[in-house]
ZADO-1210 file (C-alpha; in nm, 4 decimals, padded with zeros to 6 digits):
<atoms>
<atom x="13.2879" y="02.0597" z="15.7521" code="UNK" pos="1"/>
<atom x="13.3456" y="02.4263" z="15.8088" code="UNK" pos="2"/>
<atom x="13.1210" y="02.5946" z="16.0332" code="UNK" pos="3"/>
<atom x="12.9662" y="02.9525" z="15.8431" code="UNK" pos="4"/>
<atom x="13.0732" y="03.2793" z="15.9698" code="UNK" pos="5"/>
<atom x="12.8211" y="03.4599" z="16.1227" code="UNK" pos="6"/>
<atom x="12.7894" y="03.8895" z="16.1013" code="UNK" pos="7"/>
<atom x="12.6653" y="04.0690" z="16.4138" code="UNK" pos="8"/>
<atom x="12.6256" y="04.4489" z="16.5160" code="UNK" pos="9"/>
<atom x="12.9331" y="04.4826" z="16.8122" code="UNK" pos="10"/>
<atom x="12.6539" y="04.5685" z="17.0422" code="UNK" pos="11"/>
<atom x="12.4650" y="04.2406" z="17.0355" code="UNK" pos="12"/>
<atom x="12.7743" y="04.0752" z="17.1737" code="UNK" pos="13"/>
<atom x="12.8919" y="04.2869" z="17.4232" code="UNK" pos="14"/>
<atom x="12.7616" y="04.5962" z="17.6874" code="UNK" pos="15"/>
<atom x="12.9647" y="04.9682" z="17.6583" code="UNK" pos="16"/>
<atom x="13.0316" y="05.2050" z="17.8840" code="UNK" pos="17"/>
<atom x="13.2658" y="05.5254" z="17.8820" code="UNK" pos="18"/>
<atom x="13.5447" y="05.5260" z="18.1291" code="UNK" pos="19"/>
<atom x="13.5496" y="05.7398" z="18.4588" code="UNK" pos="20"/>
<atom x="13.8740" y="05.8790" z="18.5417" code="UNK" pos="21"/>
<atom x="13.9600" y="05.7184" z="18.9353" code="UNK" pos="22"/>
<atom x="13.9051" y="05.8803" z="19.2304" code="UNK" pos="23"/>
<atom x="14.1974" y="06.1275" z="19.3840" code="UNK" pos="24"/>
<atom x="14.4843" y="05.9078" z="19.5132" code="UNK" pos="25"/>
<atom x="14.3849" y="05.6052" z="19.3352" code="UNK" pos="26"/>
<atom x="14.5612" y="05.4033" z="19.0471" code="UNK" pos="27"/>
<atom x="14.4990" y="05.5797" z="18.6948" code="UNK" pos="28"/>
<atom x="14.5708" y="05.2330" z="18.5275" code="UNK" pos="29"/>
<atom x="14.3305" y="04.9634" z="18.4372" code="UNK" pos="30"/>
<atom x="14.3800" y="04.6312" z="18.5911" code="UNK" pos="31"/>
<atom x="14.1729" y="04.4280" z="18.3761" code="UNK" pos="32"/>
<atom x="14.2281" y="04.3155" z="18.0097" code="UNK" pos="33"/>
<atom x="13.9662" y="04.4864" z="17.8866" code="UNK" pos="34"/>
<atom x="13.8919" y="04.5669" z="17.5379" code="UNK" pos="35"/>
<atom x="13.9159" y="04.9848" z="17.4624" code="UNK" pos="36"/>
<atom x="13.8378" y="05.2107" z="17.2098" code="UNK" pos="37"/>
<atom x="13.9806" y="05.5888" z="17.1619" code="UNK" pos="38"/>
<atom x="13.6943" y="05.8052" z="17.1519" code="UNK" pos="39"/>
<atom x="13.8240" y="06.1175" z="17.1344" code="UNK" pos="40"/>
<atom x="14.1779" y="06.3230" z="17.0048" code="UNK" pos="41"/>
<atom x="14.2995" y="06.4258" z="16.6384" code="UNK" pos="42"/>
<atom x="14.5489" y="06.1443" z="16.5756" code="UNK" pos="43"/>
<atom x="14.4394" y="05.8798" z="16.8161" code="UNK" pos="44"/>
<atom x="14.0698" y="05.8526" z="16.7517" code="UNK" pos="45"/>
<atom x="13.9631" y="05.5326" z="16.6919" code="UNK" pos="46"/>
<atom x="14.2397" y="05.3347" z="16.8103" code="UNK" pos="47"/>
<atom x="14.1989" y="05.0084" z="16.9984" code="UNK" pos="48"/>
<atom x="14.4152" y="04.8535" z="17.2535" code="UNK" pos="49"/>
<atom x="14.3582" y="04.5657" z="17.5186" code="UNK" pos="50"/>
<atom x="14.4521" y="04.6481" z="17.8887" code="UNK" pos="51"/>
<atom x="14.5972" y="04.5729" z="18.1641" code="UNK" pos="52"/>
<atom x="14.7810" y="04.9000" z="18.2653" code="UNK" pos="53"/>
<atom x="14.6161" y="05.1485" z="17.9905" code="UNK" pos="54"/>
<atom x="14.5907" y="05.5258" z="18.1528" code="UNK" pos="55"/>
<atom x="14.2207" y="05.5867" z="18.2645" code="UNK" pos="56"/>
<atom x="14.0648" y="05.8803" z="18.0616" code="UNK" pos="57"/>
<atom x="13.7240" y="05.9971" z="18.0056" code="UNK" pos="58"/>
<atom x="13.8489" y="05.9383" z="17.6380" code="UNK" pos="59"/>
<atom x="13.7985" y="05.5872" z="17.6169" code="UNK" pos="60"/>
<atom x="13.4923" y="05.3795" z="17.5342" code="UNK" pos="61"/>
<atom x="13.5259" y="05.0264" z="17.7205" code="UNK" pos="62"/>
<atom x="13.3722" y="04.7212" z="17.5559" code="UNK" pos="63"/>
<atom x="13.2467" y="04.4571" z="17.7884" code="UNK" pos="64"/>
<atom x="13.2272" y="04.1466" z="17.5565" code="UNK" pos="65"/>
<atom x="13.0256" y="03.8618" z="17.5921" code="UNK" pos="66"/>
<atom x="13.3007" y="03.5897" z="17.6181" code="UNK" pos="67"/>
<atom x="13.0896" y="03.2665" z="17.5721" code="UNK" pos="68"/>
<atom x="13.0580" y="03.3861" z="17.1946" code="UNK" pos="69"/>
<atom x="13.3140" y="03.6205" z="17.1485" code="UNK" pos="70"/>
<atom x="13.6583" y="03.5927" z="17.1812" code="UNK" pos="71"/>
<atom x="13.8673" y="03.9671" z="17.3314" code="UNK" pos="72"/>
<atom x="14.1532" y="03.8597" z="17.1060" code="UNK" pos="73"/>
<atom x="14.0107" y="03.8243" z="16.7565" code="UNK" pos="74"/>
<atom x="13.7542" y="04.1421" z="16.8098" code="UNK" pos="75"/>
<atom x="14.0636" y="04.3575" z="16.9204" code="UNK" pos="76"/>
<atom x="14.2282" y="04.2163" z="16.6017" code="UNK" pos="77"/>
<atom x="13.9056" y="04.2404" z="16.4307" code="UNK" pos="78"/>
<atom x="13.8469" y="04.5878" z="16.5183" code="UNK" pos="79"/>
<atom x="14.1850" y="04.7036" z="16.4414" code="UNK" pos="80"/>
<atom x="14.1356" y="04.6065" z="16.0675" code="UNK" pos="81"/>
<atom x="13.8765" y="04.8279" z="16.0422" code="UNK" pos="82"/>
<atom x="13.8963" y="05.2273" z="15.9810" code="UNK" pos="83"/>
<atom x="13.6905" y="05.3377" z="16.3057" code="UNK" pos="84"/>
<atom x="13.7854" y="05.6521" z="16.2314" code="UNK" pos="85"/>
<atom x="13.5203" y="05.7114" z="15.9914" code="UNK" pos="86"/>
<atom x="13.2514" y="05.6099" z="16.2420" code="UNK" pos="87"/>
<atom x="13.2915" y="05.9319" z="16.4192" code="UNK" pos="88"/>
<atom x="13.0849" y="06.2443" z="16.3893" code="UNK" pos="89"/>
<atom x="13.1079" y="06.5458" z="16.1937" code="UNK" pos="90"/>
<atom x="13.1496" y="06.8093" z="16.4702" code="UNK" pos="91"/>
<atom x="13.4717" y="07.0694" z="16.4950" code="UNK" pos="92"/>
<atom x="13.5674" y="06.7972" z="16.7582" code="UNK" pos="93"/>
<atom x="13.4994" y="06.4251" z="16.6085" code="UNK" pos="94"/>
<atom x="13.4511" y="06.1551" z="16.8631" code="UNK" pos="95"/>
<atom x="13.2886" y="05.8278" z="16.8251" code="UNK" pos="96"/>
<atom x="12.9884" y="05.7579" z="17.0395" code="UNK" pos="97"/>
<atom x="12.8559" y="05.4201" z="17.1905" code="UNK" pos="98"/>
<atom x="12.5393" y="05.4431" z="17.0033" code="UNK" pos="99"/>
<atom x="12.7599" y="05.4443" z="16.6577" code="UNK" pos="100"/>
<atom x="13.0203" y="05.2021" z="16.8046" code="UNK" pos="101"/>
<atom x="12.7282" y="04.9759" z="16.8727" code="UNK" pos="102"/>
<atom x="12.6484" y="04.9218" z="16.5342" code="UNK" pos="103"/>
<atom x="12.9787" y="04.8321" z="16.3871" code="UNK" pos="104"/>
<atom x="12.9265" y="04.4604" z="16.1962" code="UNK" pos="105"/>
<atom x="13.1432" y="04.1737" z="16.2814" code="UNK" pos="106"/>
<atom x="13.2881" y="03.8911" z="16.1548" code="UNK" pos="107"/>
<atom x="13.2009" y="03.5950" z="16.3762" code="UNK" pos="108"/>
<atom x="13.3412" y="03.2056" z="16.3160" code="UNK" pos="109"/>
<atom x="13.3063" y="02.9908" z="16.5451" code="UNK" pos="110"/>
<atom x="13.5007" y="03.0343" z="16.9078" code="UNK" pos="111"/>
<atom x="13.7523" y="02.7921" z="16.8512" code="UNK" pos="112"/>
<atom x="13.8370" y="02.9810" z="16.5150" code="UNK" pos="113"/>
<atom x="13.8543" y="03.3197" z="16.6528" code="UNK" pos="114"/>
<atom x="14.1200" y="03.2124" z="16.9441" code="UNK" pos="115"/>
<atom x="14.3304" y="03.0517" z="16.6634" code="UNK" pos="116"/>
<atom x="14.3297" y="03.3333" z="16.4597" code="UNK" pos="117"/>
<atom x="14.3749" y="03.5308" z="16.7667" code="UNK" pos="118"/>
<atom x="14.6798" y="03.3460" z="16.8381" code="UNK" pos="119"/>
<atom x="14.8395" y="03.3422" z="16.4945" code="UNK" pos="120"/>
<atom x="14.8133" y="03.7524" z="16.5002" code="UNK" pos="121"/>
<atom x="14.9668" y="03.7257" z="16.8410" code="UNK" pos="122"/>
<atom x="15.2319" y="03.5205" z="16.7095" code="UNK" pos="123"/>
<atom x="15.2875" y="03.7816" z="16.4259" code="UNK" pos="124"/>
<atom x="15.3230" y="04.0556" z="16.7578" code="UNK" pos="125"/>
<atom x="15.5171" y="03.8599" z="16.9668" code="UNK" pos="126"/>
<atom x="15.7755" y="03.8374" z="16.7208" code="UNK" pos="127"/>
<atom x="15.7964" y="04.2144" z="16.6322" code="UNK" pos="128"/>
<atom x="15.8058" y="04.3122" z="16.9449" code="UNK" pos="129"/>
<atom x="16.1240" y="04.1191" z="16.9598" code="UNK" pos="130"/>
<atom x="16.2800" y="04.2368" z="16.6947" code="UNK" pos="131"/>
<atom x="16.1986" y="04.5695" z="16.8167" code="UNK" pos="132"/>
<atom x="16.3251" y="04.5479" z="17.1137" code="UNK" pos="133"/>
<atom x="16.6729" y="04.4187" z="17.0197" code="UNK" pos="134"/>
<atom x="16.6962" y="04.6638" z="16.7472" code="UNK" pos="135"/>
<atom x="16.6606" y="04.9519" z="17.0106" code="UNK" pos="136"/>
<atom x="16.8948" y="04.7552" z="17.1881" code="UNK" pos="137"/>
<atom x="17.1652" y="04.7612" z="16.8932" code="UNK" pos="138"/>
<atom x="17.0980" y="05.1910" z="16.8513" code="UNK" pos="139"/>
<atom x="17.1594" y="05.2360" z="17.2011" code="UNK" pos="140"/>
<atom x="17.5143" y="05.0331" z="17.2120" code="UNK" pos="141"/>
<atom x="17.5878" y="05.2366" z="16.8948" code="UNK" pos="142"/>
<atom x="17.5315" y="05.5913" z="17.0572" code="UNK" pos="143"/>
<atom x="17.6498" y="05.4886" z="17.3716" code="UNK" pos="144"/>
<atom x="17.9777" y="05.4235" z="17.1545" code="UNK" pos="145"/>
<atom x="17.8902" y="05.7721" z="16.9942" code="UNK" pos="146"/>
<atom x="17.8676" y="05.9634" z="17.3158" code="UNK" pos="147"/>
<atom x="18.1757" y="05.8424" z="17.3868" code="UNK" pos="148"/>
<atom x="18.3562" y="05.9358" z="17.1266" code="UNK" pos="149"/>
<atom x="18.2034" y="06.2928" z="16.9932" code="UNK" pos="150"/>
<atom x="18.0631" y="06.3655" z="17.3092" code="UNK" pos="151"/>
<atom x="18.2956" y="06.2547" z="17.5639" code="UNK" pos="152"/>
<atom x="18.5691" y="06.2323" z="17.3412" code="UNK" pos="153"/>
<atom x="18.6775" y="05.9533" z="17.4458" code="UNK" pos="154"/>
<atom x="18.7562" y="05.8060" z="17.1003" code="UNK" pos="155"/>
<atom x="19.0954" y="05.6065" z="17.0444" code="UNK" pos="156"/>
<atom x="19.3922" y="05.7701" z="17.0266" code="UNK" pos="157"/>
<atom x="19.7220" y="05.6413" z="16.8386" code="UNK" pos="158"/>
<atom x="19.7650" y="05.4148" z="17.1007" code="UNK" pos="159"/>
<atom x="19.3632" y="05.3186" z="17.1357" code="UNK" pos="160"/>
<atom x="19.3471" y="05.4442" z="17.4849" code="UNK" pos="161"/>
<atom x="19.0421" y="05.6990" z="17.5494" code="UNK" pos="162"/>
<atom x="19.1872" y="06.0267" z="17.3987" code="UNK" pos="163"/>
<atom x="19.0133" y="06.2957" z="17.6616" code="UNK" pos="164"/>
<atom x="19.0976" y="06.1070" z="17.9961" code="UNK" pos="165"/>
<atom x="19.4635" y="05.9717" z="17.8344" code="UNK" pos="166"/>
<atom x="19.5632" y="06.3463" z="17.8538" code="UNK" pos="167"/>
<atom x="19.4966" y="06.4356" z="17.4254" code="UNK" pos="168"/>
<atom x="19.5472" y="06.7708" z="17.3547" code="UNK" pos="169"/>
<atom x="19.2967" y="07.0049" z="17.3032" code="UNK" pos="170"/>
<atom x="19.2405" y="07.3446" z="17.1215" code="UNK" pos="171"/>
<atom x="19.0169" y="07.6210" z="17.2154" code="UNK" pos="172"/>
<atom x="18.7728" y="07.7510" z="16.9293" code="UNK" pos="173"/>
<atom x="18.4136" y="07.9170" z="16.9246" code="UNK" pos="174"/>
<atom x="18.2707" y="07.6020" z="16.9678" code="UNK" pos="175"/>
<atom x="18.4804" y="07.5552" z="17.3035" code="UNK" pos="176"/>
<atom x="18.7295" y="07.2844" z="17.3630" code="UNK" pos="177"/>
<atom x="18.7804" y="07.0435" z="17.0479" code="UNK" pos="178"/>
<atom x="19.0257" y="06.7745" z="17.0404" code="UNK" pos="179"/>
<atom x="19.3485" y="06.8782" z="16.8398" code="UNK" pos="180"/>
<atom x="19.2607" y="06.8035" z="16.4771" code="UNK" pos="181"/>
<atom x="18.8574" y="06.8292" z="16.4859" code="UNK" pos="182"/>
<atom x="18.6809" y="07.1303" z="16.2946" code="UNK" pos="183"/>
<atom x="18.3603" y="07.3477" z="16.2255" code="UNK" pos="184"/>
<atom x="18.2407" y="07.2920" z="15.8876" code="UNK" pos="185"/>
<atom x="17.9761" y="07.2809" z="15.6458" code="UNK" pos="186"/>
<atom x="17.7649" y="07.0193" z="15.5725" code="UNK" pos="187"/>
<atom x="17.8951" y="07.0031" z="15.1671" code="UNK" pos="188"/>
<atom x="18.2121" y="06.9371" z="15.3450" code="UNK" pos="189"/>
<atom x="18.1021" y="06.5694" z="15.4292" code="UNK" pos="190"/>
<atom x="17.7710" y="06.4857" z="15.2597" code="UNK" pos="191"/>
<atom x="17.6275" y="06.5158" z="14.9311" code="UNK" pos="192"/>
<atom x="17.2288" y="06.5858" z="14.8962" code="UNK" pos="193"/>
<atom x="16.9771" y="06.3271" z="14.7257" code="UNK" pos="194"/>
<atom x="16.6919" y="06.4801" z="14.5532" code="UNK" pos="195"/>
<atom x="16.3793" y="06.2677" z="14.5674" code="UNK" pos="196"/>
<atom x="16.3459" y="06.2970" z="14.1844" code="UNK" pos="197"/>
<atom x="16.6368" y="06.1126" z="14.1244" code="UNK" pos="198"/>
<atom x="16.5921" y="05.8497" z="14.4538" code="UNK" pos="199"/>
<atom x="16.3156" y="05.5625" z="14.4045" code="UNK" pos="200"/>
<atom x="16.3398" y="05.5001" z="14.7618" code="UNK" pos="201"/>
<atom x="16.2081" y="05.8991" z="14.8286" code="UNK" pos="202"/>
<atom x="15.9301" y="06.1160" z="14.7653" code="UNK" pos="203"/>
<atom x="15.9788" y="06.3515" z="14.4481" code="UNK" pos="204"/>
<atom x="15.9704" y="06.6645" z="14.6904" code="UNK" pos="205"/>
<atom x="16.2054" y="06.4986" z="14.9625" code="UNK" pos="206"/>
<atom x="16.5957" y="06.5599" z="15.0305" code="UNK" pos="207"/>
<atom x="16.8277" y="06.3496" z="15.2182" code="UNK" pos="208"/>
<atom x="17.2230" y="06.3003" z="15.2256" code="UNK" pos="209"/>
<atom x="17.4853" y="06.0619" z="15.1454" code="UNK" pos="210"/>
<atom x="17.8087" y="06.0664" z="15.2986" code="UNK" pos="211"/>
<atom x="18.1223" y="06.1376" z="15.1211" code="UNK" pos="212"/>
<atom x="18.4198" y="05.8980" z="15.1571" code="UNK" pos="213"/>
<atom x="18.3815" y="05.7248" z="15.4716" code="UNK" pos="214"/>
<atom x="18.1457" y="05.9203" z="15.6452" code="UNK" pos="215"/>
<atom x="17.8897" y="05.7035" z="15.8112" code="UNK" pos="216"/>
<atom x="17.5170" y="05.7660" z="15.7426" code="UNK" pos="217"/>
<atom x="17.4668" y="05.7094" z="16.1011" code="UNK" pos="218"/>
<atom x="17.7210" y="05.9182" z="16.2282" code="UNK" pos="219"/>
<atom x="17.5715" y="06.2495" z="16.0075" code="UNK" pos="220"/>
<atom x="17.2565" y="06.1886" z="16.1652" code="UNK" pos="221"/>
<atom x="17.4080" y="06.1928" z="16.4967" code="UNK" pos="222"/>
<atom x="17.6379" y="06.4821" z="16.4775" code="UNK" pos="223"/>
<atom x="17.3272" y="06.6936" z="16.3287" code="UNK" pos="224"/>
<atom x="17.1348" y="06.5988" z="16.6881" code="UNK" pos="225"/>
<atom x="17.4314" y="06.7624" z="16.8116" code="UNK" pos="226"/>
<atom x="17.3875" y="07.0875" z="16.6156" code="UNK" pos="227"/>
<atom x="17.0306" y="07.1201" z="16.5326" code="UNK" pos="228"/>
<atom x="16.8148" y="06.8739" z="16.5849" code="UNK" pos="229"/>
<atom x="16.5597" y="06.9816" z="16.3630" code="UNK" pos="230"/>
<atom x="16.7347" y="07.0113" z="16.0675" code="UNK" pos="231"/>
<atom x="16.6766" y="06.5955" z="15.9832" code="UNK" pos="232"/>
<atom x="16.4503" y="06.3102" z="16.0507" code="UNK" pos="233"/>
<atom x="16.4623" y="05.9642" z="16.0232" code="UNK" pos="234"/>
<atom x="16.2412" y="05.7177" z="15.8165" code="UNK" pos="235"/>
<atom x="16.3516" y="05.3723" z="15.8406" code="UNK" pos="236"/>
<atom x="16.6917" y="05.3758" z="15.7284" code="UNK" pos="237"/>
<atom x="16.6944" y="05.7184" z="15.5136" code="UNK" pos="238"/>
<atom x="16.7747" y="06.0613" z="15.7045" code="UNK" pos="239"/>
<atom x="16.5248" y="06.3135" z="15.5126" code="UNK" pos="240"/>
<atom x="16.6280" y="06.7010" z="15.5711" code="UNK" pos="241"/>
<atom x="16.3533" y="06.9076" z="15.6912" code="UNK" pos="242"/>
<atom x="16.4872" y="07.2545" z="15.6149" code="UNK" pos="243"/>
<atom x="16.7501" y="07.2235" z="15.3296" code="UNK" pos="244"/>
<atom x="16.8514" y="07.5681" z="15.3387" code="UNK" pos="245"/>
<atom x="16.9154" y="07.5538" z="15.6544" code="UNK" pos="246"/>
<atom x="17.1209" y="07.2458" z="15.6650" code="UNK" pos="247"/>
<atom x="17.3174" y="07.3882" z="15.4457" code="UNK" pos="248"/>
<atom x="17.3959" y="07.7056" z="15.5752" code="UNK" pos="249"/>
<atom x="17.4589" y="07.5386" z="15.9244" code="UNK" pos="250"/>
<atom x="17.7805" y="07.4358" z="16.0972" code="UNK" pos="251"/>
<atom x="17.8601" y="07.0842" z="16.2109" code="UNK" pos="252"/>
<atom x="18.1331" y="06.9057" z="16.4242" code="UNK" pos="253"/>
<atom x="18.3867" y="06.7102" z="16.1920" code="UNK" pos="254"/>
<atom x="18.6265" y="06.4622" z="16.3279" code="UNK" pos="255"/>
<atom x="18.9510" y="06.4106" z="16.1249" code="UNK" pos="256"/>
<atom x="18.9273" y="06.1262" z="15.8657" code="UNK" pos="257"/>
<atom x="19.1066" y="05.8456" z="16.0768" code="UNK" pos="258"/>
<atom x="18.8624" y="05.8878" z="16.3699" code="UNK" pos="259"/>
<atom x="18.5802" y="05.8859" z="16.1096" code="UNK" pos="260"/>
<atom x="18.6782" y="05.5208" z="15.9715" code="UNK" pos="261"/>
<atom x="18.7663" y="05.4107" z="16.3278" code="UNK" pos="262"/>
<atom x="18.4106" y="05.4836" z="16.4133" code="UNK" pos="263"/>
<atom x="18.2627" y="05.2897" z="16.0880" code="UNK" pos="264"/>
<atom x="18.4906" y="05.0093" z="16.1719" code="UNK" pos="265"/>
<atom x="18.3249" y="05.0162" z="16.4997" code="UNK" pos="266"/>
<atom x="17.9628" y="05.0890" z="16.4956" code="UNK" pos="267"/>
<atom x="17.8839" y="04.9905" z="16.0808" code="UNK" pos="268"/>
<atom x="17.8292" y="04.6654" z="16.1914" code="UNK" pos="269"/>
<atom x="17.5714" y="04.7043" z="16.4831" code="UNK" pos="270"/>
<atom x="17.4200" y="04.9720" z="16.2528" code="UNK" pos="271"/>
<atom x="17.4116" y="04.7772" z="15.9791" code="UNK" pos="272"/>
<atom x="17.2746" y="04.5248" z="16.2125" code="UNK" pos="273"/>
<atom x="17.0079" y="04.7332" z="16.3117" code="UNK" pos="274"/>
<atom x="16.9421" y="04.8238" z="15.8988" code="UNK" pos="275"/>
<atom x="16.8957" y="04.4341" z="15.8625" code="UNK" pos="276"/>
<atom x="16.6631" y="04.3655" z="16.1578" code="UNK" pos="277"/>
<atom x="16.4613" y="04.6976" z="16.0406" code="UNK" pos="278"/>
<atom x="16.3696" y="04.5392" z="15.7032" code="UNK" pos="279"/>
<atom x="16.3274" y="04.1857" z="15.8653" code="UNK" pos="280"/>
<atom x="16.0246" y="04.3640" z="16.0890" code="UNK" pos="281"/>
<atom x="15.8980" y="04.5143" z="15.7875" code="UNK" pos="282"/>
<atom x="15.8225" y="04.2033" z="15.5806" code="UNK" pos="283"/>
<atom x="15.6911" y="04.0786" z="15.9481" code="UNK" pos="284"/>
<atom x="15.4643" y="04.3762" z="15.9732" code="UNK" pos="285"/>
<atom x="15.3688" y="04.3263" z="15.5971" code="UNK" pos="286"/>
<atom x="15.2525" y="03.9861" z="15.6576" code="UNK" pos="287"/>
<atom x="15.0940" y="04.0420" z="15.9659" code="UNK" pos="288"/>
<atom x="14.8757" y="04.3197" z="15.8325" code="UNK" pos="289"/>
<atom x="14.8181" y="04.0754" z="15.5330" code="UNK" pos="290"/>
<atom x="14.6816" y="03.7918" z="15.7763" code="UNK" pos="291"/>
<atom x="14.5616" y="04.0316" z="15.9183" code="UNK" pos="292"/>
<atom x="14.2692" y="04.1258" z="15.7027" code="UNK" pos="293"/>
<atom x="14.2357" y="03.7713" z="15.5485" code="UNK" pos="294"/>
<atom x="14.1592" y="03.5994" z="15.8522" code="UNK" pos="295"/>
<atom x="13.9474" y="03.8381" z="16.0048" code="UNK" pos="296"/>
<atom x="13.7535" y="03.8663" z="15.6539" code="UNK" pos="297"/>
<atom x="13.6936" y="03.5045" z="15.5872" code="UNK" pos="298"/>
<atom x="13.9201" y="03.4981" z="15.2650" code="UNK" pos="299"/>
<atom x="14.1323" y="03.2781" z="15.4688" code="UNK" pos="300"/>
<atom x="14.0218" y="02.9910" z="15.7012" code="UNK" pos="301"/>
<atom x="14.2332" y="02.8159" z="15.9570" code="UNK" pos="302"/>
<atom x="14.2147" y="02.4995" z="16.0742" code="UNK" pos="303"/>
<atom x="14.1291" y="02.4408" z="16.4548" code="UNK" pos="304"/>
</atoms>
């Protein structure tokens, strides 16, 4: 027979206190897993992370939890499904106080049921952490392979041996020393622009740009970093312009054609790897934050 949840105020299951930054010359870093809230800051406020090794600062509210009752997993889960945010005063400088934090209500099964749901959520982490962490693998090994080629130039020559140190010949412009063949162009000469208005995967009032022939969505992105690297930014797998006018008054590097599909041949698949492991982490992340609020609201009960 399931046991029924209980609802308590945080404060009857645990003691608060705000942190003290260390003493000169000692460690800035907690030690101990403890459970913290952001007090303070415009974009952070309310966040809540579990230690070890968070930075000290007089920022941070640290909840001391009662763990015969109350397990430190499921309330940091628990508390991250909530909006603490909105628990924060009104002043020019919001911050949330003990005395409100105190009185947040929560969702208590029984022990065992809070360390399994606990450990499903972990699961959920574990997992895009991962995914995360070979997908940042995968961009790296594709711009190291861009450095080396547009930076470096160290791309293949007609013989695919590196064309800077295997003596290719170069031409002065006002851009410096290019390899024989490369150019300064405009953007129209290698993308075309999106409009959001006529993209379902943009907003009406966004921009971004879609290579022409075999130019590389990756590689556009990249050679604008080398040019101005305010002129896009990346969401997911879409390259939104910030300043249109800009971009497309501005000049960018452009390889000749056969370098250009030498480089897709190359790096499209780890991109495209990366694409694929991006959208696997986003159904992840989708499903976490939808166990996410079922389990921690009672809408869905495990079994221990």
């Amino acid at each position: 027979m399931e046991e029924k949840w209980k609802e308590v105020a945080l404060g009857d299951i645990s003691t608060m206190e705000l942190a003290k930054m260390p003493e000169k010359g000692k460690s800035n870093l907690y030690t101990e897993p403890d459970l913290l809230v952001i007090a303070k800051g415009v974009e952070d406020i309310g966040r809540v992370s579990i230690s070890p090794k968070s930075p000290i600062t007089n920022s941070l509210i640290v909840i001391n939890l009662d763990e015969e009752i109350a397990d430190k997993k499921y309330c940091y889960y628990y508390l991250k499904a909530q909006n603490l945010k909105n628990i924060s005063d009104n002043s020019k400088k919001p911050q949330i106080t003990i005395t409100n934090l105190k009185k947040v209500r929560v969702k208590m099964p029984p022990l065992a049921e809070q360390q399994r749901i606990a450990a499903i959520l972990t699961t959920f982490d574990n997992k895009i952490k991962r995914y995360n962490k070979f997908s940042k693998a995968l961009e790296k090994a594709v711009q190291a392979i861009f450095r080396h080629w547009f930076i470096d130039f160290e791309f293949p020559d007609e013989d695919d041996k590196p064309y800077k140190s295997s003596g290719g010949e170069f031409v002065n412009t006002d851009w410096g020393s290019l390899p024989k063949g490369w150019h300064v162009g405009k953007y129209t000469e290698i993308t075309e622009i999106i409009s959001g208005a006529t993209s379902m995967a943009l907003n009406q009032s966004d921009f971004t740009l879609k290579g022409k022939e075999n130019m590389d969505r990756y590689l556009i992105y990249m050679l604008t970093n080398i040019c101005n690297k305010n002129l896009l930014k990346r969401s997911g797998d879409i390259f939104k312009i910030v300043d249109i006018d800009r971009l497309e008054s501005s000049n960018v590097l452009i390889p000749p054609k056969k370098v250009i599909h030498k480089f897709k041949n190359t790096a499209g698949p780890l991109f495209d790897k990366v694409t694929q492991q991006n959208k696997t982490n986003n159904t992840l992340l989708k499903l976490r934050n939808k166990l996410l609020l079922e389990l921690t609201s009672g809408e869905m009960r495990v079994v221990v």
